[in-house]
N, C-alpha and C positions, 0 to 999 in steps of 0.2 A: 824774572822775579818770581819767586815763592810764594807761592797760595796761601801765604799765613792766615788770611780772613776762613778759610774751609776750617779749621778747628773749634770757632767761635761762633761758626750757623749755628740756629739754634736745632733743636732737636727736630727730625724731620723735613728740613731745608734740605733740597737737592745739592747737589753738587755743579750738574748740570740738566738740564733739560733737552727734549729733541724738538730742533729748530725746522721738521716738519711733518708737526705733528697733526696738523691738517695740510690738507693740500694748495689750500686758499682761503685769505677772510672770508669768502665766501659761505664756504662746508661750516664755519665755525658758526657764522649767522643762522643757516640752515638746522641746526643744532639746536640753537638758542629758541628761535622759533617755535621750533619741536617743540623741547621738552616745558617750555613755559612758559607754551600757547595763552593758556589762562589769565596768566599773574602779567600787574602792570609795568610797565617797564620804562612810559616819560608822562610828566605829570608838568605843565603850563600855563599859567593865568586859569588855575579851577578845573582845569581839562585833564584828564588822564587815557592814554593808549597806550593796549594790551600788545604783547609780543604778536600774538594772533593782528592785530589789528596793525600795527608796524608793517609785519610782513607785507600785507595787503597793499599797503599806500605804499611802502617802499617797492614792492613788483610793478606796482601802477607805474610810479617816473619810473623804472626802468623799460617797463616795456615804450612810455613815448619817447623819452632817449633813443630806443634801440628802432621805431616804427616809427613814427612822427619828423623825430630831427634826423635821423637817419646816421646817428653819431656811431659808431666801433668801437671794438678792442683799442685800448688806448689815448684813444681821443682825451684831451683834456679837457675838463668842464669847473670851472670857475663859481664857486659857492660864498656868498659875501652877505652874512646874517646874524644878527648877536644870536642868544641861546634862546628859541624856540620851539614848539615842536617840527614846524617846517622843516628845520638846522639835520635834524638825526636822518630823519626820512630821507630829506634830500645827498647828503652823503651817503645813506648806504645806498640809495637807491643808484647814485651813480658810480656804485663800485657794483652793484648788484648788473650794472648795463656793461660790465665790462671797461667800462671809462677810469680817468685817474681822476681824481678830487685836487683843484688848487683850492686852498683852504686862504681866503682872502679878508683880511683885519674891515670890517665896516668902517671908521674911523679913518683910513686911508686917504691923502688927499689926490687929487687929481694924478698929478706927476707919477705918488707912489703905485696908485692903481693903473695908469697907462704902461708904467714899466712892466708890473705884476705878468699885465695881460697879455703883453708884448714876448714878456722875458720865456712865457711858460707856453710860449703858442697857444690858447683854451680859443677852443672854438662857439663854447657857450658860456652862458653864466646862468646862474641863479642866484638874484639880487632880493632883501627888504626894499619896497618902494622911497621909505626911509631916506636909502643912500644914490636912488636912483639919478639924482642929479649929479652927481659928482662922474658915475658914468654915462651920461652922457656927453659932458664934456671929453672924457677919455677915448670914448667910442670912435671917432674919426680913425686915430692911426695906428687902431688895433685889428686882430684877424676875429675878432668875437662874430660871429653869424646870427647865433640865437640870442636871446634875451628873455629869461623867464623871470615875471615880478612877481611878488609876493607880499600881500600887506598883511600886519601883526596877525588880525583876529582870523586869518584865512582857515585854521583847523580847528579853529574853538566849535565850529557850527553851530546849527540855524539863529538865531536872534540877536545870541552873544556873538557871535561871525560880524554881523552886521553893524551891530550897537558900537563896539571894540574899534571897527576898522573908520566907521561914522568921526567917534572921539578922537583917533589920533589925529584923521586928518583935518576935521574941521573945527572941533574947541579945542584941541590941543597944537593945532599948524606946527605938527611933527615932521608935516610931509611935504618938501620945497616944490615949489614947482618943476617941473621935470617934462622933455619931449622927446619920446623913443617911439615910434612909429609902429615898430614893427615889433614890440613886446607882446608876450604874449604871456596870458595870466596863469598863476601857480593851479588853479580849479582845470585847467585843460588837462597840466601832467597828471593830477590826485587822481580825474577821474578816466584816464585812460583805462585799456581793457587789460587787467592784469594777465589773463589767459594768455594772450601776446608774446605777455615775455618768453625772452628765451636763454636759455642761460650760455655764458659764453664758455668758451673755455679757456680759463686762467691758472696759470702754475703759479710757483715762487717767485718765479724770476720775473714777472713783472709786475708794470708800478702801479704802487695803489695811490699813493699820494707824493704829488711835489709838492713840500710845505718848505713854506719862504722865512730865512733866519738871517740875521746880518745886517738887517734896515739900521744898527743905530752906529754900524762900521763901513759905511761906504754901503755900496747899494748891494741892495738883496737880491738870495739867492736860492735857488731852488734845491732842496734837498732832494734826492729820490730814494723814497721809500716807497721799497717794493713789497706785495705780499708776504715775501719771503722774513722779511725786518720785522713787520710788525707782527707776523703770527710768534717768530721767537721772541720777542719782546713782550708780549703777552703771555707766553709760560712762561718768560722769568718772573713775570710781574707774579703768577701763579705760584711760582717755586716759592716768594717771597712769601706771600699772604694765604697762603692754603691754611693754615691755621688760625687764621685770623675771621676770614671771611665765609660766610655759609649758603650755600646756594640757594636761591629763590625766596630768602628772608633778608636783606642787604635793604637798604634806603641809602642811598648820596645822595648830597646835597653837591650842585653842580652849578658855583658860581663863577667859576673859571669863563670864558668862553669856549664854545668845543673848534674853535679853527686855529687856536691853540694847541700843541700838540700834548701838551701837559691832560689838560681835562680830555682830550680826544680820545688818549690812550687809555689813561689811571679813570678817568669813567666811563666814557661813551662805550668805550669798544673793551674793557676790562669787568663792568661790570655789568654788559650784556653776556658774557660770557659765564658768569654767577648768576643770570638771570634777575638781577638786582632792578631794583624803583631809582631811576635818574629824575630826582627833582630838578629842572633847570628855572634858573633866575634870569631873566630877562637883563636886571640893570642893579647889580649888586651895591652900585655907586650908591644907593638909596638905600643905606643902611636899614632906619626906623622901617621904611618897608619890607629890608631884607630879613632881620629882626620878628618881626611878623608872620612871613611868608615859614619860618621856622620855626616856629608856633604850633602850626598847623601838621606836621608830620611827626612821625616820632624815629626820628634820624640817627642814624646807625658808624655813617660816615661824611667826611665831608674832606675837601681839598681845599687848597688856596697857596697864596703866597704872605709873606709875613705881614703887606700892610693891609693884606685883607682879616686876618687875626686880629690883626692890632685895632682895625676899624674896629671890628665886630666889640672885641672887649671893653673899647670907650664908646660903645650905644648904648641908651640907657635901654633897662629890657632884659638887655642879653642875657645878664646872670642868673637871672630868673627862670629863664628859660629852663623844660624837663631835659636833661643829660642823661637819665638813665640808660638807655638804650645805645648811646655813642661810645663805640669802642675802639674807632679808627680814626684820627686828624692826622692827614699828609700833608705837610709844607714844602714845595720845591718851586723852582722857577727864581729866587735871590736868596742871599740867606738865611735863615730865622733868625731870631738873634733872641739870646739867651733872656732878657726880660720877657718878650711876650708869649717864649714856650713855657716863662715857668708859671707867668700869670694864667696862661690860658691852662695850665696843668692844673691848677690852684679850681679854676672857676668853673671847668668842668669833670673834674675828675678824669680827664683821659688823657694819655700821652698826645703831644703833637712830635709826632715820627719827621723825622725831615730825612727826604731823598734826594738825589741829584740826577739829573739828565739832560740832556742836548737834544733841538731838534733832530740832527745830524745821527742820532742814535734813536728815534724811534719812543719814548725818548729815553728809558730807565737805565741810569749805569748804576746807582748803590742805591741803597736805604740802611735804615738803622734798623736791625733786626725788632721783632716785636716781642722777645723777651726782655730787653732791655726797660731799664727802672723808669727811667725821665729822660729829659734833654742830656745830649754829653758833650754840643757842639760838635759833634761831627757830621757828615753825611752818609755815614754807616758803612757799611760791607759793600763789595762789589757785588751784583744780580748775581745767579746761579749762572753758567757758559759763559763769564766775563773774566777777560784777564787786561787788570792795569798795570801801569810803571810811571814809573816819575822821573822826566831824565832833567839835564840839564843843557847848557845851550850850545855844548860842541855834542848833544843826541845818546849821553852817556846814561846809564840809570845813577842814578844820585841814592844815598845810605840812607836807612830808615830816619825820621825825623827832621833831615833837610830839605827844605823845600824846594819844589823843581815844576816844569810842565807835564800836568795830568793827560797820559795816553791811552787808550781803549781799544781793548779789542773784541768782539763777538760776533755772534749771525746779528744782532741788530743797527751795525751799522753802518750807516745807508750806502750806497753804491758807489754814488757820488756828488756832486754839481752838475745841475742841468745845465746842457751845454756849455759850462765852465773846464775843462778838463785842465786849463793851468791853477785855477781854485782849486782845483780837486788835488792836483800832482801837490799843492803844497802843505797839504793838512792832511791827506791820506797815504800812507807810505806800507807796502807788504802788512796792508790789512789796519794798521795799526792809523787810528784816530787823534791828530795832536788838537786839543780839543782847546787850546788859548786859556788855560785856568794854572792858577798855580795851588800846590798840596800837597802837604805831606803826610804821610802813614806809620803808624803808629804799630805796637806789638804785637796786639790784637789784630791785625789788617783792618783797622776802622782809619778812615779817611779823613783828611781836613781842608776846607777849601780855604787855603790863606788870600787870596784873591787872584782880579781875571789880571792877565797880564799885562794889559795896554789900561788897565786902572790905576796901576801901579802908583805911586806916589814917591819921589827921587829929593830926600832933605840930604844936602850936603854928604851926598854918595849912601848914606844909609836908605834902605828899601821900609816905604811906609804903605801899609796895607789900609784901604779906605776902611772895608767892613772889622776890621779893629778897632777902630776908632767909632766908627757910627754906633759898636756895639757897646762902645764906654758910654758916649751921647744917652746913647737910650736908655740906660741906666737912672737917668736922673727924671724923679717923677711928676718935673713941670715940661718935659719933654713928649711929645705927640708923634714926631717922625723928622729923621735925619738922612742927611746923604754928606760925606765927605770928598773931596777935591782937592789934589796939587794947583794951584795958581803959584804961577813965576815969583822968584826971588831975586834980588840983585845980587845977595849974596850967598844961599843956599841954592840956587839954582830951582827948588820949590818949597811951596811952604803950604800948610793944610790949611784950608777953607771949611769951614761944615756950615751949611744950609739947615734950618731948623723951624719946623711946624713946632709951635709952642703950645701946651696943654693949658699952661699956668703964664696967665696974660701979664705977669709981671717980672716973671722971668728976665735977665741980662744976662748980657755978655759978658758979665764979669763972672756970675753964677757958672755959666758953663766951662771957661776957662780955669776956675779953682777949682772944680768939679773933675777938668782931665788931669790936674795936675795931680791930683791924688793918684791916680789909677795909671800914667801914660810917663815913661822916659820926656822927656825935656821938648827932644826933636819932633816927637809925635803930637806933641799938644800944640791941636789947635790956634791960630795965632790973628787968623778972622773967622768972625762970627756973624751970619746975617739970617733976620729972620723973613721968613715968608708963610703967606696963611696956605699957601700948598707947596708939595712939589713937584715939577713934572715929571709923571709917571705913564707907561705903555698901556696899553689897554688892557694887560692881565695886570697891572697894578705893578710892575718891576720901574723900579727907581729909573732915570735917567738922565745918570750922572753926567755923561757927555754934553747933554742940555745945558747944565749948570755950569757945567766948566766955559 
């Protein structure tokens, strides 16, 4: 396919980048370190630590990783923590010990995490005491050895350390009862002897992280991504945003969780690399809080996914809030949908950019260039060293504007499935990534995700796309949040379902079906309608359609 999108970069966008252009995450941290010793770099329930002060505690768990547990090059080490300061520390520090990071959802039940543990061999963890109960159940018929706990107020220090960790567990009975013996507390790794460490020798080629994707398709799987993925994944992110973003003056706002690879990359490790202020929010679910907590900064950027936008703009507050300073909103991880990019264009004066990426890619495949006006519904250009195709289902490429399955190809995509290699053989073929999305492209090489493939919706042989439909739903302004579904027909073979958080408590079913009728062919409208006062959603806030169905 033709690189139509390289004519439409905007001015000073790469073409490509070099995919090693440090030698390891490592050199890149070492870097960061360095140049912006001084300046803050994560800020936590009131707490803020300087890159200088990162380094220190992240050499600290490196060096007891590397002297204490006596962990190696490679060893997997298991990290299961919302967004605190512990969360970053403890990540680099066990990329900093030479170890890979399984990046483990807190929220996990028993099963999911026994598999996790199971699936990726980790011989340690580093757990919120929080979720410590749910491993201990798991713990029996896993290889886990270590067990490092962690409670909230652990890095706040002296009083607030104390007072914090007091509250959660005993007037707030955050904390279940829990029986691990032989854990042993996060103050042992912090204050190990940083001199210690030693630093390993790591290339490209190996792995920095197995991050697990797949849990809502049958059971999850381990990506690997190796130094190599995410260093070029990071200059493309740079190819992208070098004119956008300015080093060592950046503020994000980081409500994502970081064991998500979304927030991981696009902040943790993207805007350490600018030197940037990672605000992390513990519990973004808590909007009037969240609301608040941004108040208090003057934020420059911020991430999310659409129902976290959506949240924020229906909390009271929010509008009010100072936007001067906000120059970047990224939305990826489901799709935006055209009402709340143009409201939130509207209420904060700045574009909401929406990108696309897979874990499986590290994760950045497009974005929408930052010259562009507003929303335009697509998922923008491919990254800088990214080449797509859209084939179809005997693997042919398919002609501009029809839709087909989105393929990928660059240094950022992953190797393969942890010990999956029939996973691997069926989605990875001579480089190229079949990534289960459908999209078509346009003249501009700007991209369209018409939906994932096995969402698909099948009304009497015509192809109905849910996120077309959810994006007419939301259109309507007694609407709050929609998910759309095939349920069986006797006579269509399916027929659409959409599930619907109501805004406007008066709202019917009849309102939203005249509502699609204006906007939607015959077959596409809606034919049940049910409401519910949530929907269920992943712990990054991505709908979960399969739930409903």
């Amino acid at each position: 396919m033709e690189k139509i999108w390289l004519k439409r970069y905007p001015e000073g966008m790469p073409e490509t980048i070099d995919p090693e252009h440090y030698n390891s995450l490592l050199e890149l941290f070492d870097n960061s370190f360095r140049e912006f010793a001084q300046l803050p770099a994560y800020s936590n329930m009131g707490k803020t630590m300087t890159y200088q002060q990162v380094d220190e505690a992240t050499k600290a768990v490196a060096s007891y990783i590397q002297n204490t547990l006596k962990l190696g090059k490679g060893d997997k080490v298991a990290v299961m923590m919302p967004n605190l300061l512990q969360t970053p520390v403890t990540i680099l520090g066990v990329l900093r010990a030479g170890c890979t990071v399984v990046n483990v959802n807190p929220l996990y039940t028993v099963r999911e995490l026994e598999h996790q543990l199971n699936d990726s061999e980790a011989k340690a963890i580093f757990i919120l005491a929080n979720f410590a109960h749910t491993l201990e159940k798991a713990l029996p018929t896993t290889g886990v050895k270590h067990i490092v706990v962690t409670q909230i107020g652990d890095m706040l220090g002296g009083v607030k350390k104390h007072l914090v960790n007091f509250v959660v567990k005993k007037l707030k009975k955050m904390v279940p009862d829990y029986s691990l013996p032989n854990a042993i507390p996060f103050a042992n790794a912090i204050s190990a002897d940083p001199n210690q460490y030693k630093v390993p020798e790591i290339s490209l080629t190996d792995l920095a992280f197995l991050q697990y994707t797949g849990g809502t398709t049958g059971v999850s799987k381990g990506a690997m991504l190796t130094h190599g993925n995410m260093v070029a994944n990071l200059e493309q992110v740079s190819g992208c945003l070098d004119k956008v973003l300015d080093k060592g003056r950046e503020v994000v706002i980081t409500a994502l969780p970081l064991y998500h690879i979304f927030a991981l990359t696009a902040n943790c490790l993207t805007f350490m690399k600018y030197g940037g202020h990672n605000i992390l929010i513990t519990n973004p679910r808590d909007m009037p809080g969240f609301v608040k907590e941004l108040a208090k900064y003057p934020f420059t950027a911020i991430t999310g996914v659409n129902t976290l936008f959506n949240g924020l703009l229906n909390t009271p507050g929010f509008s009010e809030l100072d936007f001067s300073t906000l120059k970047m909103s990224l939305g990826g991880g489901m799709a935006v949908q055209r009402p709340v990019a143009e409201r939130w264009q509207k209420v904060t004066q700045s574009k909401l950019m929406e990108g696309y990426g897979l874990t499986e890619c590290a994760p950045l495949v497009t974005i929408c260039p930052w010259d562009l006006d507003g929303y335009n519904g697509s998922i923008g250009l491919p990254a800088p060293s990214t080449e797509l195709k859209v084939i179809n289902d005997q693997g042919e490429e398919v002609p501009k504007g029809e839709p087909g399955e989105l393929c990928v190809k660059g240094p950022q995509v992953m190797a393969g499935y942890y010990n999956r290699p029939d996973a691997t053989a069926e989605c990875l073929q001579d480089g190229w990534f079949a990534t289960g999305d459908i999209a078509i492209y346009d003249d501009e090489g700007f991209f369209y995700i018409v939906d994932r493939k096995k969402d698909m919706i099948l009304v009497s042989g015509f192809n109905v796309f849910p996120n077309e439909i959810e994006e007419v739903v939301a259109m309507h302004d007694g609407v709050l949040e929609v998910a759309a579904v095939g349920v069986p027909h006797d006579v269509s073979g399916e027929q659409v379902k959409v599930f619907v958080v109501r805004k406007d408590p008066s709202l019917t079913e009849k309102d939203i079906i005249k509502h699609c009728r204006d906007k939607l062919t015959n077959y596409k409208v809606p034919k049940l309608v049910e409401f519910r006062d949530e929907l269920p959603k992943t712990n990054v806030g991505k709908i979960l359609r399969r739930a409903l169905k």
